[in-house]
N, C-alpha and C positions, 0 to 999 in steps of 0.2 A: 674452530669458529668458522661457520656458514661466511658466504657473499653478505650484503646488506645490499637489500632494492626497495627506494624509494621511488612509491607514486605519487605526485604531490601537485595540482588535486586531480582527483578520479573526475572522467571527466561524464558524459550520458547520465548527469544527475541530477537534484534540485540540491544547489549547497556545494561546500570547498569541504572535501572531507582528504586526511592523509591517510596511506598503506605504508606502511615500513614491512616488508616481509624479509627474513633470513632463509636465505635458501644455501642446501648442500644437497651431494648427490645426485641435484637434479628435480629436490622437493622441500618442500616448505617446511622450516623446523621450528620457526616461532614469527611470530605476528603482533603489532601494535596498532590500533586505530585510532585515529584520532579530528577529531572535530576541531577546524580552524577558524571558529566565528564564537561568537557568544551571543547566545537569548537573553535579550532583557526584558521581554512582553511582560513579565511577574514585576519587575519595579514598576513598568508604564499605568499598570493595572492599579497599584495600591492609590485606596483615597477616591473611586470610582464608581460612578453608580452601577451596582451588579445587571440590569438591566443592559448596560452599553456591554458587557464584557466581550459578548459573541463578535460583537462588529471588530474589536480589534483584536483578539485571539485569530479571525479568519485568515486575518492580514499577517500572521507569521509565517504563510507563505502564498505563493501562487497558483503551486500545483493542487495540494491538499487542501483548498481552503473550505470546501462544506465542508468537511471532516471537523474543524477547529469550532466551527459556529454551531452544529449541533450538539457536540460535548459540552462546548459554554453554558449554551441552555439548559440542557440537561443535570450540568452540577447547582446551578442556582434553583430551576425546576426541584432538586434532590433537598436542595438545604433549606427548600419553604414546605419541603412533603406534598406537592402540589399534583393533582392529576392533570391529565394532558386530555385535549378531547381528542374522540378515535379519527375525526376528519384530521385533526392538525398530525397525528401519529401517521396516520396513512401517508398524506403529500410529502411529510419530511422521509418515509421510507421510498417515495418513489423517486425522491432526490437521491438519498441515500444508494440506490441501487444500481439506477440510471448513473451516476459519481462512479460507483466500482467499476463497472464494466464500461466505461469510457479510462480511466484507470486503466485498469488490466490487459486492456486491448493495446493501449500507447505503451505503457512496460516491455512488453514481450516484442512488437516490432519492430519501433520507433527507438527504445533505449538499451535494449539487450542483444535482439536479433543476429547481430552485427556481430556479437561474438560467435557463433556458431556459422554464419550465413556469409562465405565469399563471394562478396558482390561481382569481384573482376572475372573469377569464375565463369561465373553466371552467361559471361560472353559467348564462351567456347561450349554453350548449352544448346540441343537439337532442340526447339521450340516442339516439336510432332513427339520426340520422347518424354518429352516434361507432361505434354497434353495427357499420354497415353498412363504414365505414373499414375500422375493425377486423378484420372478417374479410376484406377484401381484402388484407393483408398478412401475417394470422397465421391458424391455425387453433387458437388457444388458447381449450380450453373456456370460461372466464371471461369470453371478451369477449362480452357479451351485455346487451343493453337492459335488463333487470334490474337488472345488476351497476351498469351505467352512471348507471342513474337513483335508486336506493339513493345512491351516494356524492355524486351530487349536492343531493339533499334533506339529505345529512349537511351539506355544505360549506354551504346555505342556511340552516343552524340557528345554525352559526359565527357567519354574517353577522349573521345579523336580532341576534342576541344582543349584536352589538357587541365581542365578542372572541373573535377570530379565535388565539388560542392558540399554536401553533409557524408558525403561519400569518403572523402579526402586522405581522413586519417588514419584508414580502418588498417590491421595489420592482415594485408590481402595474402596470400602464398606464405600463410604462416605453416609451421608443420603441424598443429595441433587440429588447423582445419582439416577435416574429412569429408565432407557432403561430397558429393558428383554433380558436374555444372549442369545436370539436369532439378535435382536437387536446390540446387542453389537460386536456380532460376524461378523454380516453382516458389519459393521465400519471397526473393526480391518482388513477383510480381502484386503477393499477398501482404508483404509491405505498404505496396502503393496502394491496395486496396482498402487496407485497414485505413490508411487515414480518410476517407470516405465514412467510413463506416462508426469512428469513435467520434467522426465529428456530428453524425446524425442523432445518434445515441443522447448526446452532452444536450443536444436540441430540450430536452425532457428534463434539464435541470434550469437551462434558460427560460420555460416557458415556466415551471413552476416557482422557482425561485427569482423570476424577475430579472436575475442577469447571471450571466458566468464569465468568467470567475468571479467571487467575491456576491456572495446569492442578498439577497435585501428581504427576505419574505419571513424570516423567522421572527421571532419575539419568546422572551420569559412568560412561559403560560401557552404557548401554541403556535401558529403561524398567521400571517397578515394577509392572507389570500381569504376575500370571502368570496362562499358558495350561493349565499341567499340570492335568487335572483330578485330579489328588491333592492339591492346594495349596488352601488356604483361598481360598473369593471369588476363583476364577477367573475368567478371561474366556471366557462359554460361547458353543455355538453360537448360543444364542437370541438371546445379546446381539449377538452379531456379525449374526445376520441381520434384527434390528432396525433397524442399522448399516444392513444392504443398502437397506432398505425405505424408510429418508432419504433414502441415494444416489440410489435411483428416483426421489424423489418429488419431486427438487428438478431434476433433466433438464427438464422442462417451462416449466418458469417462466424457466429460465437459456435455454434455445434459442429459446424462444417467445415471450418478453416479452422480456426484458432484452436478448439481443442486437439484437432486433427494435426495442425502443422506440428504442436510442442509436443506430442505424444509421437510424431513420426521421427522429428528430431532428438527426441529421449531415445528412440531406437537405435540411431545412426552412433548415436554418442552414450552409447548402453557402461560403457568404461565411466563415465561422468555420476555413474549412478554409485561409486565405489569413493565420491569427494566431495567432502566439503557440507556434511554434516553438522559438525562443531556440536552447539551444546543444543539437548534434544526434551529436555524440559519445556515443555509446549504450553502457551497462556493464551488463551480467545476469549473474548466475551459474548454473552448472546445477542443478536442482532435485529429488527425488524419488529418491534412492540406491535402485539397487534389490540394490548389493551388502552384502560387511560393510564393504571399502575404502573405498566413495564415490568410486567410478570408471565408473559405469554408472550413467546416470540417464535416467526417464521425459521429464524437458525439459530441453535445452541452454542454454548460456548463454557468453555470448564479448560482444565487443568490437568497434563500430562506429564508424571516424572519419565527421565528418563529413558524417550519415548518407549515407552510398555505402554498401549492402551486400555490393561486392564487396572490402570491406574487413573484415567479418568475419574476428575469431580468437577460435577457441572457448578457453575456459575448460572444461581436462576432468576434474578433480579435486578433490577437496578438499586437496591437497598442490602446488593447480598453480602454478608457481613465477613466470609471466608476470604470475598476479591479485599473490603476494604480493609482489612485487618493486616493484609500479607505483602501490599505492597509497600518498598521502602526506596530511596535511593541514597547513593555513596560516592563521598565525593574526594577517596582516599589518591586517586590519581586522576583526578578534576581541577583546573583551574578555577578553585574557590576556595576561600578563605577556613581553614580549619581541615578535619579529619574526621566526618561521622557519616552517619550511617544510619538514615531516618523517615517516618514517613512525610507522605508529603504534607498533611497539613502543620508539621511542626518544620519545613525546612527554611533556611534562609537563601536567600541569593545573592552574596557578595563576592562578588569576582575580584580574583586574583591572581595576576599571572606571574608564572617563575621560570618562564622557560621552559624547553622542550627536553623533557629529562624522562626517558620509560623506564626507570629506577623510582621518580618518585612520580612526578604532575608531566602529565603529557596530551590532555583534551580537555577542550570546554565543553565536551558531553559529560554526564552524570553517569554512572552506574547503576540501573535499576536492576533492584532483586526481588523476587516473589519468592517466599518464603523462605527468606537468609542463601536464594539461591539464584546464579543468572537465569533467564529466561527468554527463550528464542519466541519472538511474534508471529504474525502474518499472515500470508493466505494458507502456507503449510500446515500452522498452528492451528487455523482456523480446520481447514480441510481434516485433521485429523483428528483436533476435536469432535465435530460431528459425524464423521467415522465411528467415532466411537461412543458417541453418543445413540448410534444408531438413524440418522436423520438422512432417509431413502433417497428423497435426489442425489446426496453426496455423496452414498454407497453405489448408487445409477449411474454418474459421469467420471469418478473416479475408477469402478470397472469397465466401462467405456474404455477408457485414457489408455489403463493395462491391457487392455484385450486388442487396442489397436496398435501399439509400442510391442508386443508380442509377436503380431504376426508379422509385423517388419522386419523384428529383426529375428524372428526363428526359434528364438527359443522365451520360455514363457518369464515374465517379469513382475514380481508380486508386488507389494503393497510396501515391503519393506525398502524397497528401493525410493518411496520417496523422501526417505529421510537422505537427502541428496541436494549437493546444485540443480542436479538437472528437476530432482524432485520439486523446488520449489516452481520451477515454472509451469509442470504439471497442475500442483495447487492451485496454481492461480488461475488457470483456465478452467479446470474444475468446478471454482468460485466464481466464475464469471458466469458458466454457465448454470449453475444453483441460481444465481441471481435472473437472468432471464427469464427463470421460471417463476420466480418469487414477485417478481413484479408485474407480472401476468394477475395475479393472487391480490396481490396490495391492490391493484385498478379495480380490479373487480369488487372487491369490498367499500372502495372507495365511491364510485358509482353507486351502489346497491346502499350504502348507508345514505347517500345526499337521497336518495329516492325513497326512502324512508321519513324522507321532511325535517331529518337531522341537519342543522346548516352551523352548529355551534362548530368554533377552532381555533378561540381563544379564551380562556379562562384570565382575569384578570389579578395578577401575584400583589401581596399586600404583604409588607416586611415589615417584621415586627422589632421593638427598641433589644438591645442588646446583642447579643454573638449566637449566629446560628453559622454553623457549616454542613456543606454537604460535597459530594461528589459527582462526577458523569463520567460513563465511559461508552463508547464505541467502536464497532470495528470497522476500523476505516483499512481501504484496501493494504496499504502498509501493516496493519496488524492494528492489536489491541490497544487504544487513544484512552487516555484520561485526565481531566481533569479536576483541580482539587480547590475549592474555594472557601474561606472563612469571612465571613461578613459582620460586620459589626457598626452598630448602630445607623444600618442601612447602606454602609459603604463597605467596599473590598479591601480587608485588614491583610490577606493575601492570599496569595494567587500561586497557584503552580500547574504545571501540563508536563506531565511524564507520556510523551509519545512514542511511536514506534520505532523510529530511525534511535531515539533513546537507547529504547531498552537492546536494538540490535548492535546500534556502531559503537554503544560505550566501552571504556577500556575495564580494566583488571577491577575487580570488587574489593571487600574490605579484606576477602580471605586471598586477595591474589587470583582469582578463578579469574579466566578469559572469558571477555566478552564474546556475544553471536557470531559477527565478522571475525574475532580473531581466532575463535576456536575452529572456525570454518575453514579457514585456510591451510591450517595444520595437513600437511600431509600431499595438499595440494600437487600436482607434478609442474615443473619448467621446463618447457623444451630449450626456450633461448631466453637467459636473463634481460636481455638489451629488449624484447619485445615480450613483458610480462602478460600476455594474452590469459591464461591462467589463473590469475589473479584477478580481473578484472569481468572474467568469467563467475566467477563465485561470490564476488560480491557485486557486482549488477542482480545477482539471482534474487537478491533484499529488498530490491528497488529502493535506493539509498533515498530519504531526503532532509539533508542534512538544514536543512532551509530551515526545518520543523526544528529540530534537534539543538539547534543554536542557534544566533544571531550577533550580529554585529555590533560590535563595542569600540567605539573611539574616544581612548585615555585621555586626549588633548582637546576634544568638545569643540572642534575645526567640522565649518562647514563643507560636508561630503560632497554637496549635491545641490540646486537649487533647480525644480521643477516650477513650469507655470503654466498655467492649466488657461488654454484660452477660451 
């Protein structure tokens, strides 16, 4: 019988999630995940008029919240059979995209970096050698002995001062970190950059969706931005080509730092490429409708056993009958009432807690399965889906990725390596940068259609008496979002959202198969139990958020909280 190391909560996250890992040897022998909140958005929802749904699905979390409001649409959209116009398809994709890579950028800096990247390090770094690194790998204006030496005198003032701030916690001089304080330095200063740079980006979802977090512009049938310029507060050309001027501005820092930094740090940490795998059944859906149907989309999305990509099946619709037939969830070691194992539009939501027992119920997360089997999400999933789909940007920046993680580290690095921790942050910059491009593509149609005298982008939904249901799904940066709606006699009879942080952080399924996180872990190495760095390595690489995944339940119906809005 292993050690027992309890993380409780992980912290760089959205959401209270726990890690129980069993370590011997020196390495991870079994793993438990578990989700310490409970979602009740599906009770909130019953009895609702299906047009409000998006507004309070958003609010299941903070981080993710377009993500929740265009699935809402999208499943009610699905359950009237409704076409979208291509202007309302367009703006909600350049939300959509503009969302990932402001996402993606703050993941890998902001909430991960920190396990690879010794900040204290960073001190005892030649600013003139990080300079000189730097431009052997990138030709990004910024990297320059200036920039270098500036962040460094910033990070010296942290120290001397004695508090070290978001800094504080980090497990600095741990043995598992490798970089060189020239290395290290070159991070931390592309750290302080990044945040510049996801905050300019996010500008593109505030301008079209009216505010961020929490976007106001969509509606069942299309979005609430009009083009006509006969309409009050139009969307003009200026504002759109303010729009462009972000899209530009942020191509640089996405191909030239961020792909560059996580491909050079896959290099240094090429060992990283040999953990944390887990289960390799790969789920995407396709993304970026460029019709009214949702049958033409900028990236694919389909279905990988056992990561073989000659097993790829695309998912080609929003009506596509393989996604909606395969999804199920299970709620054999879930804190809810019973033992089954079902889709979503037949599930219930009645919580029930018994304690924290990894024998039987041990998370308020669910277990989702696609096709009676777990399923890992994400930007991996996604990236490797269209890999194998064949969709050339992702073949473009993903041999990028390898061919720069290659020369660093000397010998050559294939494809198979990203079925990894280190792989998944590959993925994600890969997808950031598909997305840069695709949004380039969305503006341009977007323009080029209102110039065509097209100014429709909303279609108005009429429901009809009796029970229709239907679905939405999107990939939102976390991986593959869906929600499932049944409506009845024009209200929501129920509701459910099997999300990403779902389908990753759930525990054991009905066959006992370990979830994404915890199969991920398996194998894992520990240098020091007391400072589980390791572990928090590999499941940061998810981008957890458990915010999504569950919600907060209070048995005694005591008030929490009382806000007041002045």
């Amino acid at each position: 019988m292993g050690k027992r190391i309890t993380i409780d909560p992980i912290t760089r996250i959205e959401g209270h999630l726990r890690i129980d890992v069993e370590v011997d040897g020196g390495e991870v022998k079994n793993a438990w995940s578990s989700g310490q909140m409970w979602r009740g958005i599906e009770v909130i929802l019953k009895g609702r008029d299906p047009r409000e749904a998006w507004i309070f699905t958003q609010r299941i979390c903070g981080v993710c919240t377009t993500v929740h409001a265009i699935c809402s649409v999208r499943a009610v959209e699905n359950a009237l059979g409704m076409d979208i116009p291509l202007n309302a398809q367009y703006i909600r994709n350049l939300i959509i995209a503009a969302h990932g890579i402001f996402d993606h950028i703050t993941h890998f800096y902001q909430l991960s970096a920190l396990d690879w990247v010794d900040i204290v390090s960073a001190l005892q770094a030649d600013p003139k050698k990080t300079a000189k690194l730097a431009e052997q790998i990138s030709d990004w204006h910024k990297n320059s002995y200036n920039e270098f030496k500036d962040i460094q005198d910033r990070l010296r003032k942290f120290v001397a001062s004695g508090q070290l701030g978001i800094f504080g916690s980090g497990y600095w001089g741990h043995p598992a970190m490798k970089l060189s304080p020239e290395v290290n330095l070159l991070a931390v200063t592309h750290y302080f950059q990044a945040l510049d740079y996801q905050r300019e980006i996010n500008k593109v979802v505030a301008i079209l969706g009216s505010k961020t977090p929490h976007i106001q512009n969509l509606a069942v049938g299309g979005v609430a931005n009009p083009v006509d310029p006969n309409t009050p507060a139009p969307l003009t050309m200026e504002q759109l080509l303010y729009v462009k001027s972000l899209i530009d501005n942020i191509k640089g820092f996405v191909k030239k730092v961020y792909l560059v930094d996580v491909a050079a740090v896959g290099a240094f940490y090429a060992d990283w490429t040999k953990y944390g795998s887990g289960v390799t059944n790969y789920l995407s859906v396709p993304e970026l409708p460029m019709d009214e149907k949702g049958t033409k989309f900028l990236m694919p999305g389909g279905y990988i056993e056992n990561g073989d990509l000659s097993t790829f099946q695309p998912i080609k619709s929003f009506n596509d009958s393989f996604f909606k037939d395969n999804v199920k969830e299970c709620i054999k070691h879930s804190w809810y009432d019973g033992d089954w194992n079902r889709h979503p539009w037949v599930e219930e939501t009645d919580p029930k807690y018994t304690g924290y027992d990894v024998e039987e119920k041990y998370s308020w997360v669910k277990a989702p399965n696609f096709k009676e089997k777990p399923a890992q999400v994400g930007p991996l999933a996604n990236v490797l889906c269209m890999y194998a789909a064949g969709h050339k940007p992702t073949k473009k920046y993903v041999n990028t990725a390898l061919s720069i993680a290659s020369q660093i580290a000397g010998t050559k690095i294939g494809l198979s390596a990203l079925h990894s921790t280190i792989g998944r942050h590959a993925a994600r910059a890969v997808r950031a940068a598909v997305l840069t491009d695709t949004l380039d593509e969305v503006w341009t149609a977007l323009v080029e259609n209102i110039g065509k005298g097209d100014y429709d982008t909303f279609h108005s939904p009429k429901f009809p008496k009796g029970e229709i249901k239907g679905f939405g799904f999107h990939e939102a940066p976390r991986g593959m979002l869906s929600h499932w709606v049944i409506i009845r006699d024009e209200k929501i009879a129920n509701y459910q959202a099997v999300v990403p942080s779902t389908w990753n952080a759930g525990p054991r399924n009905q066959k006992d198969e370990l979830g994404p996180y915890e199969a991920s872990l398996i194998g894992n190495p520990i240098a020091d139990p007391k400072k589980p760095l390791e572990v928090l390595r590999t499941v940061h690489s998810f981008d957890p958020c458990l915010a999504c995944a569950i919600h907060l339940h209070n048995e005694d119906d005591d008030e929490v909280v009382k806000v007041r809005v002045l």
